[in-house]
LUMTOR-736765 format. One record per residue (C-alpha): x, y, z; residue number from 1; residue in three letters. Coordinates in steps of 0.05 Angstrom, whole numbers, plus 5000, padded with zeros to 4 digits. Layout:
// LUMTOR-736765
+------+-------+------+-----+--------+
! east ! north !   up ! num ! residu !
+------+-------+------+-----+--------+
!    X !     Y !    Z ! NUM !    Ala !
...
+------+-------+------+-----+--------+
END
This chain:
// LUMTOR-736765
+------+-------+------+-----+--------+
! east ! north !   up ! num ! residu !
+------+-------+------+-----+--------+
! 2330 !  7923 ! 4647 !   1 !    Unk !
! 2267 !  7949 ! 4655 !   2 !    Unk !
! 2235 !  7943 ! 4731 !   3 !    Unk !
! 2180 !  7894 ! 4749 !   4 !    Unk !
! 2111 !  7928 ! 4765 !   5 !    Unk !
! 2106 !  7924 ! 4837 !   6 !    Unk !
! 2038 !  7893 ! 4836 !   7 !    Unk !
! 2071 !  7836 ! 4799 !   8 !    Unk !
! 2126 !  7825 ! 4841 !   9 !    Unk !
! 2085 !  7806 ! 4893 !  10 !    Unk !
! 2033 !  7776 ! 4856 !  11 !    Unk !
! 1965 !  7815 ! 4867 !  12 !    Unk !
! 1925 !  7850 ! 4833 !  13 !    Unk !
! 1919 !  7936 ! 4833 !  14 !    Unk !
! 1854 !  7929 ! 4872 !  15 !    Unk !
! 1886 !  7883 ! 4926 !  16 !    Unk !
! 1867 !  7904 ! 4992 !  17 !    Unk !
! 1927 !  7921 ! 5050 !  18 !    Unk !
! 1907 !  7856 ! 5088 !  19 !    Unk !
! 1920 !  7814 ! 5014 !  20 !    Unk !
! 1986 !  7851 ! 5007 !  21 !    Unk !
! 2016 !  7844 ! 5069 !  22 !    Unk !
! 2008 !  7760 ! 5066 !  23 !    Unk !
! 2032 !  7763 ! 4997 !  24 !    Unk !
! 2090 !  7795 ! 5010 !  25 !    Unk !
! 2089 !  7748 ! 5075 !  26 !    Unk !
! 2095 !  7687 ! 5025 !  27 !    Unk !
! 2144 !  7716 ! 4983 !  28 !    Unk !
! 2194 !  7743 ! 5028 !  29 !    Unk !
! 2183 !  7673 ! 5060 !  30 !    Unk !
! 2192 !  7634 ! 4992 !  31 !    Unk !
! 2262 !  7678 ! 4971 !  32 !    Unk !
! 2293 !  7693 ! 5044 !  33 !    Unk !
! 2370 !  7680 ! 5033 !  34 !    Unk !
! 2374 !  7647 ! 5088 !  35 !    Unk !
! 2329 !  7589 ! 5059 !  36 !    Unk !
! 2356 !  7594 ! 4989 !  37 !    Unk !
! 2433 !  7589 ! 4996 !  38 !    Unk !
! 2436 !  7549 ! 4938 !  39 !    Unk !
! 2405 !  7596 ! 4891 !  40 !    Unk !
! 2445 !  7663 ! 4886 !  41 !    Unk !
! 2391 !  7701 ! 4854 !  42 !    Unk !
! 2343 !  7689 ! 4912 !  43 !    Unk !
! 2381 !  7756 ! 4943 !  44 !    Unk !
! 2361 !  7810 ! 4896 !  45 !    Unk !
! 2292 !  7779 ! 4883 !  46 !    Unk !
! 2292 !  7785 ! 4964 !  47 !    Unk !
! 2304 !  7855 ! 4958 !  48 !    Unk !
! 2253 !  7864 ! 4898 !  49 !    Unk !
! 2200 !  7844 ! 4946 !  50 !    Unk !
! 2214 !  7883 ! 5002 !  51 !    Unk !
! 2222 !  7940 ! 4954 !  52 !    Unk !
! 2158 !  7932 ! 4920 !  53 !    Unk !
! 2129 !  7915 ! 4997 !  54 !    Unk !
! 2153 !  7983 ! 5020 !  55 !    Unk !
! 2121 !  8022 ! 4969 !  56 !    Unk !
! 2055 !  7993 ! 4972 !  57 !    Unk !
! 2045 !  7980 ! 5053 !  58 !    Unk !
! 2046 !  8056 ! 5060 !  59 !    Unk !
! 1973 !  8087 ! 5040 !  60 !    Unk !
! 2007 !  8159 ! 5003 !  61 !    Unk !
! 2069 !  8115 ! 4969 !  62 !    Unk !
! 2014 !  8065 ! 4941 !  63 !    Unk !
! 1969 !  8124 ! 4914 !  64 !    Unk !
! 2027 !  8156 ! 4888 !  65 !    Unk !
! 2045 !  8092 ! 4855 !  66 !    Unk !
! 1986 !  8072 ! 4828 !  67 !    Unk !
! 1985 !  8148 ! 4797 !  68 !    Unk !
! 2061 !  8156 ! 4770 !  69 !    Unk !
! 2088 !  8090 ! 4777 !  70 !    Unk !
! 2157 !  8087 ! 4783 !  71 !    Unk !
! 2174 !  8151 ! 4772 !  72 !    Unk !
! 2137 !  8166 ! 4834 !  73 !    Unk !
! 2203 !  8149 ! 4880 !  74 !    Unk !
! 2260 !  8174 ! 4835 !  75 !    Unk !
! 2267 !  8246 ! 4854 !  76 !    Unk !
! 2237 !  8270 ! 4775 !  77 !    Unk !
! 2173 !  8306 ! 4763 !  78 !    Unk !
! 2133 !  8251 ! 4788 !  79 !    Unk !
! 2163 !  8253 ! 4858 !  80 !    Unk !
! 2145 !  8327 ! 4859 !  81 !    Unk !
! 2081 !  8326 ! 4842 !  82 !    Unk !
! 2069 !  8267 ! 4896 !  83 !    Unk !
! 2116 !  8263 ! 4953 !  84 !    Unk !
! 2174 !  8322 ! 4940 !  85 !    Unk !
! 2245 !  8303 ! 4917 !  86 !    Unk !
! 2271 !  8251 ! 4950 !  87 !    Unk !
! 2214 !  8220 ! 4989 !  88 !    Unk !
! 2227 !  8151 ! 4975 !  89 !    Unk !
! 2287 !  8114 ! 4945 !  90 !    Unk !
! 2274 !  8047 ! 4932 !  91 !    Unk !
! 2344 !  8009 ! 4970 !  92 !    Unk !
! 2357 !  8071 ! 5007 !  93 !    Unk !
! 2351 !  8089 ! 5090 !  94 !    Unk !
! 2272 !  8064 ! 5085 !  95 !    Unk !
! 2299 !  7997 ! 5055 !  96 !    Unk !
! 2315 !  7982 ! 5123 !  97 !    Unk !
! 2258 !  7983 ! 5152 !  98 !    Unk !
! 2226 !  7937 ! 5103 !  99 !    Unk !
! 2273 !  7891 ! 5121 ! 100 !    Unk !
! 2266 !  7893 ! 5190 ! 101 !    Unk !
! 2190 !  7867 ! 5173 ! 102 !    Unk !
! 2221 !  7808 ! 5151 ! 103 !    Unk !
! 2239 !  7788 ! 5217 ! 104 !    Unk !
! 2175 !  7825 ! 5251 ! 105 !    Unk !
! 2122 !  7793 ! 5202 ! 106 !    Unk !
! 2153 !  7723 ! 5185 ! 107 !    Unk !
! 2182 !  7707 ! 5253 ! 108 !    Unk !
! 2133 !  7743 ! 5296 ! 109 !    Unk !
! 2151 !  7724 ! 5380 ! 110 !    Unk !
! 2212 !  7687 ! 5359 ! 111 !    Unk !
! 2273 !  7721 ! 5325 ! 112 !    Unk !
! 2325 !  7678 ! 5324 ! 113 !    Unk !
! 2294 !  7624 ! 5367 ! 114 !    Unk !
! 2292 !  7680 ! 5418 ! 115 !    Unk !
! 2226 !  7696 ! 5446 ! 116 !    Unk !
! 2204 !  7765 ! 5458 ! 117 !    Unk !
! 2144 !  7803 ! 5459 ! 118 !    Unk !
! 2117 !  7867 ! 5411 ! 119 !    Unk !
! 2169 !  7922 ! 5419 ! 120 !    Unk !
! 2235 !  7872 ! 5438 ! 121 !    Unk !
! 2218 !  7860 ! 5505 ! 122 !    Unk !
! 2233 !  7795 ! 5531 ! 123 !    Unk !
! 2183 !  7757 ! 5558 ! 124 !    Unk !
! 2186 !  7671 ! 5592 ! 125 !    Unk !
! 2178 !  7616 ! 5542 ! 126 !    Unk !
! 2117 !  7582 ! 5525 ! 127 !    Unk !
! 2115 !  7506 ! 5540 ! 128 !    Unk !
! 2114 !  7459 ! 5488 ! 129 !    Unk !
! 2047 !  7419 ! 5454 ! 130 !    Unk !
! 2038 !  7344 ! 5481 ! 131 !    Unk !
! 2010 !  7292 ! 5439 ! 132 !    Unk !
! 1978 !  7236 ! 5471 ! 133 !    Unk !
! 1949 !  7175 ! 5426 ! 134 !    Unk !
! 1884 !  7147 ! 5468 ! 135 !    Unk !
! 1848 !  7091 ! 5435 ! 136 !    Unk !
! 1773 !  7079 ! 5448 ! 137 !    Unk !
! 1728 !  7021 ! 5436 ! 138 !    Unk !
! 1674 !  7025 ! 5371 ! 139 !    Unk !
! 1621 !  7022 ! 5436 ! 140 !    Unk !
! 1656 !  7085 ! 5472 ! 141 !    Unk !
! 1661 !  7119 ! 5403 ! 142 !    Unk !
! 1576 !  7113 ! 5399 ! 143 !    Unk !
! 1566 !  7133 ! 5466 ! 144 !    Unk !
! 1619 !  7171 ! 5482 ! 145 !    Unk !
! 1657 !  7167 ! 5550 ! 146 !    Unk !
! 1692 !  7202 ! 5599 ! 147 !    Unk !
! 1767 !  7181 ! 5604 ! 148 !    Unk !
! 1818 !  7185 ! 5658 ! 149 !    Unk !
! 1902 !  7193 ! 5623 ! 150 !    Unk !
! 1962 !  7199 ! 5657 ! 151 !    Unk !
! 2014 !  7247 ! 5616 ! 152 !    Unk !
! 2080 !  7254 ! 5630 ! 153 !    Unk !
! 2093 !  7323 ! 5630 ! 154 !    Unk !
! 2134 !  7386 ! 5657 ! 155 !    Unk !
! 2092 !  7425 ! 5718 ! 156 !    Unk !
! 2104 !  7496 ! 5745 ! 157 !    Unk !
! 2152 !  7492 ! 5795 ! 158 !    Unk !
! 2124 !  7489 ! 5869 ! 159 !    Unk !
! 2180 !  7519 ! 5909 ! 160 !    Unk !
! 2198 !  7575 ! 5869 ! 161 !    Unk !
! 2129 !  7584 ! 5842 ! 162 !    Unk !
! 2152 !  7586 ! 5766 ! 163 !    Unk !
! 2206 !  7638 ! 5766 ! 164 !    Unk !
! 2269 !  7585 ! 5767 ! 165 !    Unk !
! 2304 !  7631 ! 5827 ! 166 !    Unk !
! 2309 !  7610 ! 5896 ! 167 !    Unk !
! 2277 !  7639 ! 5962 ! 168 !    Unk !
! 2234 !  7680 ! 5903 ! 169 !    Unk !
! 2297 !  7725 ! 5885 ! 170 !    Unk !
! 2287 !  7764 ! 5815 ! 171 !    Unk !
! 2313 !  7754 ! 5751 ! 172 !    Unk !
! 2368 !  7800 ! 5731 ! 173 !    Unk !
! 2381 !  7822 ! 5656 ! 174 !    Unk !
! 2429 !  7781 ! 5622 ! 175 !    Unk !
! 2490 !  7822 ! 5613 ! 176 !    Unk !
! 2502 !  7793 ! 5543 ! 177 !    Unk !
! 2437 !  7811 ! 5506 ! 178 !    Unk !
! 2414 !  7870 ! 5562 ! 179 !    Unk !
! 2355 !  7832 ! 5561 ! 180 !    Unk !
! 2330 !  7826 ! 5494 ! 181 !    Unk !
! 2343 !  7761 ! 5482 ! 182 !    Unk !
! 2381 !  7763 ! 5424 ! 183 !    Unk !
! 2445 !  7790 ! 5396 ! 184 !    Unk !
! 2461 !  7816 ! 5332 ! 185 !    Unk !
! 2509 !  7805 ! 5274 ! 186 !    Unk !
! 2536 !  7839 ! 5213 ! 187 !    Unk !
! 2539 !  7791 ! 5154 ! 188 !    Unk !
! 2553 !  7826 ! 5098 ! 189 !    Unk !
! 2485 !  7862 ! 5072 ! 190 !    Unk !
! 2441 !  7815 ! 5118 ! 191 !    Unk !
! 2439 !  7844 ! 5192 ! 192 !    Unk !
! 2433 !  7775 ! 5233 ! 193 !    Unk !
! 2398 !  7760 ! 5305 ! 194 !    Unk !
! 2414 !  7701 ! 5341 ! 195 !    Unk !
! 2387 !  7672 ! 5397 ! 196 !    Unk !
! 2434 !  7702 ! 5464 ! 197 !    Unk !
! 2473 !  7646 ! 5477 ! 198 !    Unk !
! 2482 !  7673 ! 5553 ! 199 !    Unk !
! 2404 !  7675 ! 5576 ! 200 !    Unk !
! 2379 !  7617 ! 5518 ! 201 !    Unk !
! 2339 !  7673 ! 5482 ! 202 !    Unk !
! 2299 !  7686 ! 5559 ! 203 !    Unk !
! 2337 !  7753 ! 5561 ! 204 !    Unk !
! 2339 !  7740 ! 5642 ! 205 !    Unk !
! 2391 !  7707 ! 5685 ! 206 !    Unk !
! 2396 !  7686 ! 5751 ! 207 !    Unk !
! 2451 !  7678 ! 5804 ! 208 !    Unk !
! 2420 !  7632 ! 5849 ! 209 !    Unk !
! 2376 !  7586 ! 5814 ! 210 !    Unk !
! 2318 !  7544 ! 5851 ! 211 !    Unk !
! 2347 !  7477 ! 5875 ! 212 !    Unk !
! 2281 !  7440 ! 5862 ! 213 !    Unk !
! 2277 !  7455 ! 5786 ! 214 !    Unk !
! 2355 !  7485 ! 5766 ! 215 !    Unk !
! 2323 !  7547 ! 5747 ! 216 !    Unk !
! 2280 !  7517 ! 5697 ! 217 !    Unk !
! 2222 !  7540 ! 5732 ! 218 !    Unk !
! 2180 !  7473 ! 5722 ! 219 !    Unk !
! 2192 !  7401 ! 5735 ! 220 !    Unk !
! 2179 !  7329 ! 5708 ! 221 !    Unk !
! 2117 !  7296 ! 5734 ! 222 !    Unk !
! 2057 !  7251 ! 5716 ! 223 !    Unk !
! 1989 !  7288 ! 5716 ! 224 !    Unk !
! 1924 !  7252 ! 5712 ! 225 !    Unk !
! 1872 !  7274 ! 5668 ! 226 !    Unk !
! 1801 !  7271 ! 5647 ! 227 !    Unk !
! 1780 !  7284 ! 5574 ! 228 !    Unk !
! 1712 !  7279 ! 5554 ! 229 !    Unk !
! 1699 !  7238 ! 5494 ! 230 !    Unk !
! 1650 !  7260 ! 5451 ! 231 !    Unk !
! 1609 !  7210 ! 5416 ! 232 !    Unk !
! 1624 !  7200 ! 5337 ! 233 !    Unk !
! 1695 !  7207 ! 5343 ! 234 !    Unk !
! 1739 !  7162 ! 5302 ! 235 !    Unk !
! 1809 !  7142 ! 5293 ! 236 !    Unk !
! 1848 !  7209 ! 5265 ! 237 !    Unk !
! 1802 !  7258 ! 5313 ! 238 !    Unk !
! 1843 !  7304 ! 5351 ! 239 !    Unk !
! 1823 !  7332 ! 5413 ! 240 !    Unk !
! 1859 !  7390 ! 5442 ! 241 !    Unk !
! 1859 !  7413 ! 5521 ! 242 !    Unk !
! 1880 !  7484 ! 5520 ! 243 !    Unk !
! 1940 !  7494 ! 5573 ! 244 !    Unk !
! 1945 !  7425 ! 5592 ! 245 !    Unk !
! 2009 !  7415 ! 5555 ! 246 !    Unk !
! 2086 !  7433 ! 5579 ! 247 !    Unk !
! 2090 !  7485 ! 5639 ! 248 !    Unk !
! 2127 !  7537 ! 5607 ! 249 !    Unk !
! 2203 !  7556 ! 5629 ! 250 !    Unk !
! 2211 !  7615 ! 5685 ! 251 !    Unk !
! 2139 !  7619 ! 5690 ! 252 !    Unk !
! 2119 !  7618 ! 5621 ! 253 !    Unk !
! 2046 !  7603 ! 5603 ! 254 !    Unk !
! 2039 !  7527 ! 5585 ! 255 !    Unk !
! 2028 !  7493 ! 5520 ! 256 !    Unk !
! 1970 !  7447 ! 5496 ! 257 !    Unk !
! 1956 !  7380 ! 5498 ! 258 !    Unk !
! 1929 !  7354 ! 5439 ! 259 !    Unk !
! 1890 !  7278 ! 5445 ! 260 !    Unk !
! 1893 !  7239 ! 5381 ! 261 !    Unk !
! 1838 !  7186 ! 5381 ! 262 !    Unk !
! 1850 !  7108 ! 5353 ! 263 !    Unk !
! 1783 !  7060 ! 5353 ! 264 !    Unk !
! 1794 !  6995 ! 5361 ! 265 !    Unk !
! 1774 !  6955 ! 5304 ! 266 !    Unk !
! 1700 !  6904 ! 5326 ! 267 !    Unk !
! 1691 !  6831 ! 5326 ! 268 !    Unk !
! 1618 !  6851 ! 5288 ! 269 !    Unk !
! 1628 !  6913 ! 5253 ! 270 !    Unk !
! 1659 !  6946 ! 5210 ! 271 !    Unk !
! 1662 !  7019 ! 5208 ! 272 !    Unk !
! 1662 !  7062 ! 5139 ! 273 !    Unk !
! 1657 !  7145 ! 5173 ! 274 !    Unk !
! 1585 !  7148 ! 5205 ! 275 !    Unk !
! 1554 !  7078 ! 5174 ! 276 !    Unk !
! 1573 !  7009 ! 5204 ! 277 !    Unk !
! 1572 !  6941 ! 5162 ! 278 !    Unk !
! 1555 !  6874 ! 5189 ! 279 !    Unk !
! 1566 !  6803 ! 5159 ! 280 !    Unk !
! 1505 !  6767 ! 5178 ! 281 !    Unk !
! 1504 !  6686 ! 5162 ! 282 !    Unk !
! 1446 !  6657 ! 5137 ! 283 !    Unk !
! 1430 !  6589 ! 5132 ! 284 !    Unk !
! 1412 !  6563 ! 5061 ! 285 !    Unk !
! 1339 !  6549 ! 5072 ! 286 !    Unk !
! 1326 !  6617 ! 5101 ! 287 !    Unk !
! 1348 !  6638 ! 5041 ! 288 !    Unk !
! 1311 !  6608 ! 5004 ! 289 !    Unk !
! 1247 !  6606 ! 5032 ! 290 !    Unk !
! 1254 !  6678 ! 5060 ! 291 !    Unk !
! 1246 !  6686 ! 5133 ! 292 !    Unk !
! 1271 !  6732 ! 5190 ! 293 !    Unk !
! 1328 !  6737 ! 5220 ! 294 !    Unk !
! 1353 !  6778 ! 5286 ! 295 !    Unk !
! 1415 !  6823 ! 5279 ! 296 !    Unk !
! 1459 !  6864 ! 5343 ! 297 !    Unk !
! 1462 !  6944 ! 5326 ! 298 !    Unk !
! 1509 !  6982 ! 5361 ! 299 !    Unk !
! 1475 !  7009 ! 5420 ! 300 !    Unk !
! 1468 !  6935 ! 5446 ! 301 !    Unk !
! 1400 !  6920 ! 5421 ! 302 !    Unk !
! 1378 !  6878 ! 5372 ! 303 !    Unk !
! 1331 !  6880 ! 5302 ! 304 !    Unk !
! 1290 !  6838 ! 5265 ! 305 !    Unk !
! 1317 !  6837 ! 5191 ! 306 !    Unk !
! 1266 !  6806 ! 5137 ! 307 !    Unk !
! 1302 !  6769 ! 5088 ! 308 !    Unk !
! 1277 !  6758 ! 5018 ! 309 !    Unk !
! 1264 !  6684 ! 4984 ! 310 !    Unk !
! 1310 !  6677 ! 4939 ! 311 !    Unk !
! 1371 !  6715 ! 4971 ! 312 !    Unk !
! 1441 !  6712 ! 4951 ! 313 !    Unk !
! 1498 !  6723 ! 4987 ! 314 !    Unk !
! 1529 !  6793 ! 4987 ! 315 !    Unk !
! 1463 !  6821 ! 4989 ! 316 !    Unk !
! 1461 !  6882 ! 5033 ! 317 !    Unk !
! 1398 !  6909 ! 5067 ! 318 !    Unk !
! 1393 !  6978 ! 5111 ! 319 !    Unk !
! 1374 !  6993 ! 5181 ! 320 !    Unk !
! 1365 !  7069 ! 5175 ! 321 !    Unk !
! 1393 !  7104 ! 5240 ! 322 !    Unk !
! 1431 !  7053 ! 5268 ! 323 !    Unk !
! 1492 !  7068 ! 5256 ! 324 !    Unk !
! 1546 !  7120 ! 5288 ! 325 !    Unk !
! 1517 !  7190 ! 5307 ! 326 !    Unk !
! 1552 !  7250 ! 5266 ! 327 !    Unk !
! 1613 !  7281 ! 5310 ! 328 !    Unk !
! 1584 !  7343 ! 5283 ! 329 !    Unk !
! 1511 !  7352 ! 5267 ! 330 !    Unk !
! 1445 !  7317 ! 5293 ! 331 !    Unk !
! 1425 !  7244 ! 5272 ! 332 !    Unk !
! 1468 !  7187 ! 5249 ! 333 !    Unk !
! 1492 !  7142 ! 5200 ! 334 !    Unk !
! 1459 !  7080 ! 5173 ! 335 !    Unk !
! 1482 !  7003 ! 5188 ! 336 !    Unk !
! 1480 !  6957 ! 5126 ! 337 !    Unk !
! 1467 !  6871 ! 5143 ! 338 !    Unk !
! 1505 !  6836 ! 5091 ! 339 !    Unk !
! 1475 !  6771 ! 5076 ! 340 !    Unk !
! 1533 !  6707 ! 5079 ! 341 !    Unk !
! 1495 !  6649 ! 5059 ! 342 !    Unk !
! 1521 !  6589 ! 5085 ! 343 !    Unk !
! 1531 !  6523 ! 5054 ! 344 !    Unk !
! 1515 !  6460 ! 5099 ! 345 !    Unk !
! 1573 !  6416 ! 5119 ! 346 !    Unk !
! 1573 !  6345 ! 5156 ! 347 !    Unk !
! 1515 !  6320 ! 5123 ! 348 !    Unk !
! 1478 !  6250 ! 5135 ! 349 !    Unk !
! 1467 !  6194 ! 5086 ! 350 !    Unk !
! 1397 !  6220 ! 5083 ! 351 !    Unk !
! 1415 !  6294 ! 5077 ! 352 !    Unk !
! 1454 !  6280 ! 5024 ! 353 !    Unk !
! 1401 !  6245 ! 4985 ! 354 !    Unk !
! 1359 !  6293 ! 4999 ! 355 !    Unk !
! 1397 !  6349 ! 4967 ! 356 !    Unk !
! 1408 !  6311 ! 4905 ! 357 !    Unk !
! 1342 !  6295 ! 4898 ! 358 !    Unk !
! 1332 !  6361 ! 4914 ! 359 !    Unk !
! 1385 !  6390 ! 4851 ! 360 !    Unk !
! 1354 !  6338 ! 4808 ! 361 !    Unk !
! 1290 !  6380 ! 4808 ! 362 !    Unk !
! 1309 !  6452 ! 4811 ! 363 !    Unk !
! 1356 !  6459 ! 4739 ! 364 !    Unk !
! 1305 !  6512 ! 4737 ! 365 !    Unk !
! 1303 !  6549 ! 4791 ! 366 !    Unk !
! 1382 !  6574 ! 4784 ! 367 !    Unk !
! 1394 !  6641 ! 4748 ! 368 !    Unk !
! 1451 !  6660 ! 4759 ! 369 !    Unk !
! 1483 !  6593 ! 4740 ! 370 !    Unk !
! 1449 !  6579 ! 4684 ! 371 !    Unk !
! 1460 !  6646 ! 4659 ! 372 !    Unk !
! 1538 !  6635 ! 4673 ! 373 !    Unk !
! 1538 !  6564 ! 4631 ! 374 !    Unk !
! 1504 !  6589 ! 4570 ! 375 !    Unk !
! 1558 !  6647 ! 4562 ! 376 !    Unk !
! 1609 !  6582 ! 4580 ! 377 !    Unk !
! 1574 !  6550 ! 4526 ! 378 !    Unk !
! 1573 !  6604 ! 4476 ! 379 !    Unk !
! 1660 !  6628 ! 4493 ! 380 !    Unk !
! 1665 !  6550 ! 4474 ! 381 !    Unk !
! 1634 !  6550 ! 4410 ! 382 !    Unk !
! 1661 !  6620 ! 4387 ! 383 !    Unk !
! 1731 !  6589 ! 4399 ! 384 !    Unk !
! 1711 !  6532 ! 4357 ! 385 !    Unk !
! 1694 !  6572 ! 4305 ! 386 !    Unk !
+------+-------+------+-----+--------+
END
């Protein structure tokens, strides 16, 4: 069987650039790791067609000598000569290897095997973890915005060993099992496997006489207060994050982030649609009518005149521009829209009553919308009729 063009394997084009190669072969080598695709038994040698066709074209010369001979470029034949010499790359050979090993390096970066280490294998403390916190906010503190205090359970550096987890501020040894790396190796087969060092917890460091206050952990539980500025225009789904204010991390570890995730509390008057607001103003029927003003609340705690139109029905929607929410990001804000609820009158008098039929006896006219409605009544009628 013929051999995939290596280009194609990893699914860019000849003119890709190293950057566009390298997360290509990041998402492949992701997508058809064994170790994510036990079920499928040809996920292996697509594996190692990737990290082949990775290890050619990573390396400036091997790509140029690629692109020039193709894949007689790396088989030891006249095409290795006249590029790299007999022998200077076999595809599955000693550099396979090392194309592997970026499998671990470039998918699973700090943390091989749930180990963390730093560039190189050295071992380095744990970051903390990210804490969520839900805050919700009032539609008035969401125009304004407001300063907020929070209380967040959390994990703090230890005080009495200052972070490092040993007491009277003894030094971590090397864990014996690991040497400090970490992480321990196993054979499986083709696969070369690292583990997390079941001795040290993937820290790479023991020690003999942990702090009393923490265990060793280097941190401990407490309740920190807060205050988080919040920025006017937020809404619910906003997500505000407080670099280092997370999870102290373990043995001195630099902490993790705390993110806040925003909730506004639905209004008694408005109703919120992203930066414009919507309120359902009643009206009586006369002022509709007759046309008049009425006065309206805005957000900000003030109040507008609205002029309504004779003749108004309900639903009808009129705009205040700039009255509603102010744009999270960007100047200016949104717009608040009065809907018009026109209100029928209830506990009438005797001589209300009178009134209004009197009233219906004289306007048969002066109804559109109904008589419009009873002459397509009419009209369904007769066509059924017929």
């Amino acid at each position: 069987m013929a051999k995939r063009d290596f280009y194609d394997v990893l699914g860019v084009s000849r003119g890709a650039s190293e950057a566009e190669i390298k997360k290509a072969y990041r998402t492949k080598a992701k997508e058809l790791h064994p170790d994510r695709n036990a079920d499928k038994p040809e996920a292996e040698s697509q594996f190692k067609e990737v990290n082949e066709a990775y290890d050619a074209l990573k390396d400036p010369s091997k790509k140029a000598a690629y692109d020039r001979y193709g894949h007689a470029a790396f088989e030891g034949g006249n095409g290795a000569s006249a590029g790299h010499g007999r022998g200077g790359f076999h595809p599955g050979g000693g550099d396979f290897a090392s194309a592997f090993s970026d499998v671990f390096d470039d998918l699973f970066g700090d943390f091989v095997g749930g180990g963390p280490r730093g560039r190189g294998g050295q071992p380095r403390a744990a970051r903390g973890s990210d804490l969520r916190y839900n805050l919700r906010v009032t539609l008035e503190d969401a125009y304004a915005g407001v300063q907020k205090s929070i209380n967040v359970p959390t994990s703090v550096r230890c005080g009495t060993c200052e972070g490092s987890g040993a007491e009277g501020g003894a030094v971590p040894e090397a864990c014996p099992t690991c040497s400090g790396m970490g992480k321990v190796r196993a054979q499986q087969g083709f696969f070369t496997v690292e583990r997390t060092c079941p001795t040290c917890g993937g820290i790479g460091q023991i020690i003999k006489n942990p702090c009393k206050s923490c265990g060793g952990a280097g941190r401990v539980e407490k309740e920190r207060a807060l205050s988080v500025n919040i920025p006017a225009g937020v809404e619910t789904g906003t997500r505000i994050r407080l670099a280092g204010e997370g999870e102290a991390g373990l043995r001195g570890g630099p902490a993790g982030d705390l993110y806040i995730f925003i909730e506004v509390a639905e209004h008694t008057l408005f109703e919120r649609d992203g930066e414009n607001l919507f309120c359902r103003v009643p009206v009586s029927l006369t002022a509709a009518a007759l046309g008049g003003d009425i006065e309206v609340p805005t957000i900000d705690g003030g109040r507008s005149r609205v002029k309504v139109p004779a003749g108004s029905q309900s639903g009808r929607q009129m705009r205040l521009r700039g009255k509603g929410m102010p744009r999270l990001r960007g100047g200016g804000s949104g717009d608040m829209f009065i809907e018009m609820a026109v209100e029928t009158p209830v506990n009438l008098t005797s001589k209300q009553k009178d009134l209004l039929r009197e009233f219906e006896r004289l306007s048969e006219d002066n109804n559109p919308h109904g008589s419009s409605f009873f002459d397509s009544v009419k009209s369904f009628w007769d066509g059924m009729k017929g």
